[in-house]
Every structure is written in C-alpha cells, then in structure tokens.
C-alpha positions, 0 to 999 in steps of 0.5 A: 294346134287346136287341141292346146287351145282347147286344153286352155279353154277347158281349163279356164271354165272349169277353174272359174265355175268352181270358184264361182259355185264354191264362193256363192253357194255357200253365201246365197244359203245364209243369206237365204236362211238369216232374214237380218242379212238378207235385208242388208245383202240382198239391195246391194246383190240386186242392184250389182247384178244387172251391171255387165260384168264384161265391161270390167274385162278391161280393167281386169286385164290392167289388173291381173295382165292378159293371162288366165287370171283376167280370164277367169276371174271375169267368168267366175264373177258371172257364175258367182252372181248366178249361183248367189242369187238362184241358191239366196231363193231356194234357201228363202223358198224352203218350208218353215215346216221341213226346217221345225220338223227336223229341229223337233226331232232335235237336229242340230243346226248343221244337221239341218242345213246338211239335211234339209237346207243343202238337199232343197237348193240342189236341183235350182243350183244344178239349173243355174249351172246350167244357164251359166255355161252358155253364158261363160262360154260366150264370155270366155270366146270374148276374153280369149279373142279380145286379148291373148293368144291362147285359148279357142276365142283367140285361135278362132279369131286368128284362123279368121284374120288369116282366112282360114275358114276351115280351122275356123269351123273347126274351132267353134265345133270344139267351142260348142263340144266344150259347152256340150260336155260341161252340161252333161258334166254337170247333168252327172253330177245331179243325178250323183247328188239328188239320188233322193229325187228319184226315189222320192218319185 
C-alpha cells in the first residue's frame, strides 16, 4: 500500500516544481536585465516573500478542493518565489562587460540571453532548486496529512493514528528517498546543462 502513496507524492512535487521554475525563471531574467521593471516588481516580490505561503493552504483547499490541485499550487507558489528571486539576482549580478562583449560582436538580444544571460543564472537556479526541495517536501507532508487520503503525509498520518509504528517508519524512509532522488535528479540535470563549467576549469 505504500508504493501508490509515493506514486502520488512523486507526482505532486514533480508537477509543482515544474510549474514553479517554468513560471519564475523566465520573469526573474527580465526583471533582473530591465532596470525600469525591477523597480516596480522588485518592492512588491520582496514584500510578498516573506508571508508564508502555508497559511493559504486552507484557502486553497476552499478553492481548488482537497485533491492534487490545492496541493500543488501551494508548493509551486514556494518554488515560484525561490526561483524569482535567485534568478532576478543572478540577472543583476552579470557584467555589463559579458553583455557589450557579445552585443559588440553583433549578437542579437535573443542570442545574448541564450548565451550569456541564461548560462550565468544556471548554477544559482540549479542551488535554489536544491533549497526548494526540503522545503516542498515539508510543505507537501503538511498538506497530504492536514487533508486527503493520498499521498505519504496522509499514509504516514494514518499509520500514526492506527499505532502502526512500523509503516509509519516506513513512510518517512520513502518520504526522505523522495527528497534524496529529487537532488540527485536535479544534480544531473546540471552537470547536463553547464558542460561549460567544467571545461572552463
């Protein structure tokens, strides 16, 4: 019985930290590269961040029921922000002298941020990926166990409520695999996409 909950877990994290990053990333680039909307995204991006996102877990459940929907809209909106704000500063942080290098050279504005701009945020993308998984994790045993009867949070709940100690151990053993085959996932897919980094060394 365990391997369906984990099957559901799975699911949920993987969908919410792909609409998370896809949703973020590209934002935080150009409000990183475009000063005028940096200043009018960044106070609102900042003063938002902070709120815990766990306290609209019940209004999303009033919203959007107590399925897989709630549940992953919670968690992407936490990798959402994390990605936003990681890859808003990396975009900031590139030398102007990368960008008029390339621009000299005549590199379109598409070519640069293919280039240069996407390349440079990669590595601090991949590390805040890396910090949201602990934390979706944590945030997807809350909502599983809070409401629902699928997923790890709420079989580990159950085992717990029926004194079953055993499948309860069991449960937070898959729940840590869970979030041990997500970082290595993710370590992959860097050492896929920033090739360059090893040759540059």
């Amino acid at each position: 019985t365990l391997l369906p909950h984990a099957g559901v877990s799975f699911y949920r994290i993987i969908v919410a930290l792909a609409v998370g990053t896809v949703l973020a990333l590209p934002l935080g680039l150009l409000i990183g590269r475009s000063p005028r909307l940096d200043a009018i995204a960044a106070p609102l991006t900042f003063l938002t961040y902070p709120i815990p996102k766990v306290v609209f877990l019940p209004v999303l459940m009033v919203l959007m029921g107590i399925g897989d929907a709630s549940k992953i809209t919670l968690i992407a909106i936490i990798v959402f922000f994390q990605i936003l704000i990681t890859s808003r500063d990396a975009a900031r942080a590139i030398p102007e002298g990368m960008i008029t290098s390339v621009r000299s050279l005549g590199g379109t504005p598409l070519q640069i941020v293919r280039h240069v701009v996407v390349p440079a945020t990669l590595p601090e993308v991949f590390t805040a990926l890396r910090i949201s998984i602990g934390t979706a994790i944590a945030v997807l045993f809350l909502s599983e166990s809070f409401a629902g009867s699928t997923g790890l949070g709420a079989y580990i709940s159950d085992m717990w409520g029926i004194v079953n100690y055993r499948s309860m151990f069991a449960g937070i053993i898959a729940m840590a695999l869970l979030g041990a085959m997500l970082y290595e996932a993710i370590d992959f897919l860097e050492s896929r996409l920033t090739r360059w980094r090893k040759t540059a060394r």
